[in-house]
C-alpha positions in Angstrom: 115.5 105.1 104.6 112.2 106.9 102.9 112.3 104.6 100.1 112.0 101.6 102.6 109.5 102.9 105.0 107.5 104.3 101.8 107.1 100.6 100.7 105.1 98.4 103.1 106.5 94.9 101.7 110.1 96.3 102.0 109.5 97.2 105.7 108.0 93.9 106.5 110.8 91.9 104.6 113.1 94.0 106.7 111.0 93.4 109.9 111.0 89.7 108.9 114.7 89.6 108.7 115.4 91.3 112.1 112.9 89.5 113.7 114.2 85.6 112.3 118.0 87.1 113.5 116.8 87.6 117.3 114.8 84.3 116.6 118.4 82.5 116.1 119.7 84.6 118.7 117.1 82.9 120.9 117.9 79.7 119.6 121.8 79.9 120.6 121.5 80.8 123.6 118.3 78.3 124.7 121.3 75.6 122.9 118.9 74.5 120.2 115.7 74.0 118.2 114.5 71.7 121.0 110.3 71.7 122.0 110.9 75.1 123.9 112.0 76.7 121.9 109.5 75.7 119.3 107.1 76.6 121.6 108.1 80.1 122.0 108.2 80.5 118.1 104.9 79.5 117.9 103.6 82.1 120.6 105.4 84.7 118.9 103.5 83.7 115.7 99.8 83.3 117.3 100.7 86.7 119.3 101.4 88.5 115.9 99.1 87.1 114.0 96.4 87.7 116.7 97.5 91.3 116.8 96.9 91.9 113.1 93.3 90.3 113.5 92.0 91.8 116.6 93.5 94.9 115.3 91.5 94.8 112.0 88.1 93.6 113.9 88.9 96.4 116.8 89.3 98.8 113.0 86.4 97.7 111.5 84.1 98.4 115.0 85.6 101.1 116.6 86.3 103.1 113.5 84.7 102.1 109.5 81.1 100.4 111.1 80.7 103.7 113.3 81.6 106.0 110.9 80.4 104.6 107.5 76.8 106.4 107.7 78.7 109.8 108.0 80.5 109.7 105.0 79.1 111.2 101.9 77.7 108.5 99.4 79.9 109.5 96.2 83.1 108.8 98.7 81.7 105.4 99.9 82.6 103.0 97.0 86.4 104.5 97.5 85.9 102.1 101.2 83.6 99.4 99.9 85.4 98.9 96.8 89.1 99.8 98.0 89.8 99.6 101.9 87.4 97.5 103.0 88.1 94.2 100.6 91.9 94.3 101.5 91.0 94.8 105.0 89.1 91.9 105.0 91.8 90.1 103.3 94.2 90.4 106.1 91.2 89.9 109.0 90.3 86.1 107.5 93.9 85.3 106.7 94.9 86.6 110.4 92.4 84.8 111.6 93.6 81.7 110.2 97.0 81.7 111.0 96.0 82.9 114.9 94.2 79.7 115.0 96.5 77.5 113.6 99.5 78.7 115.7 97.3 78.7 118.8 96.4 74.9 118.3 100.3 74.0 117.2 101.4 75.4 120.1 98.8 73.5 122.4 99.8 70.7 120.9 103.6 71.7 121.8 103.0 72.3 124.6 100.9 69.0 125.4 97.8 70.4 126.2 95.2 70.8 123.4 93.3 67.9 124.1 92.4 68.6 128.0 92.0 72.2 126.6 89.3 71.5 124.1 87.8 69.5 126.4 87.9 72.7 128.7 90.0 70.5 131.5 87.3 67.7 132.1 90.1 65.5 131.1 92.9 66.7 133.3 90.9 68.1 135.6 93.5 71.1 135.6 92.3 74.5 135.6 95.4 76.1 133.6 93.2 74.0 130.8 90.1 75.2 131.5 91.2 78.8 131.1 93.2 78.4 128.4 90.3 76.2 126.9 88.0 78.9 127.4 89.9 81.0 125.3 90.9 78.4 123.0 87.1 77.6 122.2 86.3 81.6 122.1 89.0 82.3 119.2 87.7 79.2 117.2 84.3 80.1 117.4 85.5 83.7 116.7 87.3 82.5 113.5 84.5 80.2 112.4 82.7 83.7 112.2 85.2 85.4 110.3 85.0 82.2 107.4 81.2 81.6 107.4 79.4 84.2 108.3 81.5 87.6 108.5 83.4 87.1 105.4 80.6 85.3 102.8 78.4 88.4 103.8 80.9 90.7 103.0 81.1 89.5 99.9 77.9 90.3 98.9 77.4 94.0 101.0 80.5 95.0 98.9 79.1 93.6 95.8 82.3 91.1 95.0 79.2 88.6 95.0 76.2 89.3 93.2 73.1 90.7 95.2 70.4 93.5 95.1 70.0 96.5 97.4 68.0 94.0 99.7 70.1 91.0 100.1 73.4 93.7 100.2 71.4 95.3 103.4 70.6 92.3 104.9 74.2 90.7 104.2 76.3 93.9 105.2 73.3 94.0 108.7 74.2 89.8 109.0 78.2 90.5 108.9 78.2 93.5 111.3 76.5 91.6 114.0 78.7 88.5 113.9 81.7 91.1 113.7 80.0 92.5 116.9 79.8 89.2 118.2 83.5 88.9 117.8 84.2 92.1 119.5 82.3 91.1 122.4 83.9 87.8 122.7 87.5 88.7 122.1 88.3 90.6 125.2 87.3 87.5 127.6 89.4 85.6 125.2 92.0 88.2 125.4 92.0 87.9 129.3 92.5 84.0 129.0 95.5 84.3 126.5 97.2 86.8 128.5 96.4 85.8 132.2 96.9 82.0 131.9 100.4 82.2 131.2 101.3 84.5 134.4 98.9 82.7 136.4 99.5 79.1 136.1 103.1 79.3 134.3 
């Protein structure tokens, strides 16, 4: 069992495996791969992939951004060269797939259109809300991709900059990683109320 825990891509494919047999255990017992149950895959997707994103923003704010001016300087580039480029990895890739799945399972679900345009179509509130929420994560990803991640790039020096534009880029990506943390628990309360609420 050590040698499987001890290996993080053995305990995900393990995970992965477990998780796709109650998946078709799901899928027996609905009677099918029918739009429900489609639906529910996707939420299961854009609810995991969501986790691992928030997770990583909540990591970088609560924890690295906080405590990076405390740690010595000849123990920094172990972070900026090691942690914080796979970490950032995961976040923009998260990011991505929390999107994706979000918007496949709108459009499951029949929805994205009156959702995007925040229920002025349906004149629904269920698509308001979830619009809301919808529109906070997209413009929480388009963060991630164009301003969060290309600034990172140069503060960790995987692009080329001087001192200055490292300062300026790794000042530019904290504050739209701030941003994100602001917006992400109103667009937290939409993802998780709306389905309660309105069913």
């Amino acid at each position: 069992m050590a040698g499987l825990l001890s290996n993080l891509r053995n305990t995900l494919i393990v995970s992965f495996i477990l998780a796709i047999v109650v998946v078709v255990g799901y899928m027996q017992h609905h009677g099918g791969a029918d739009q429900i149950f489609w639906q529910a895959v996707f939420r299961w997707l854009h609810t995991l992939a969501g986790i691992l994103w928030i997770g990583l923003l909540y990591y970088f704010n609560f924890v690295q951004i906080r405590k990076m001016p405390e740690v010595p300087a000849e123990l920094k580039p172990g972070i900026s060269k090691y942690i914080a480029p796979e970490a950032l990895f995961w976040f923009r890739w998260a990011a991505a797939v929390t999107v994706l799945m979000g918007a496949m399972l709108a459009w499951n679900r029949g929805y994205i259109v009156d959702a995007l345009a925040l229920g002025l179509t349906s004149g629904n509130p269920q698509h308001t809300f979830i619009g809301m929420g919808m529109w906070l994560g997209i413009v929480m990803f388009l963060n991630v991709w164009l301003f969060i991640w290309p600034n990172q790039k140069v503060a960790l020096g995987i692009v080329e900059g001087d001192a200055d534009a490292k300062a300026k880029a790794g000042k530019t990506a904290m504050l739209f990683s701030r941003i994100n943390t602001l917006l992400s628990v109103p667009m937290l309360v939409t993802m998780t109320m709306n389905q309660t609420i309105f069913g």
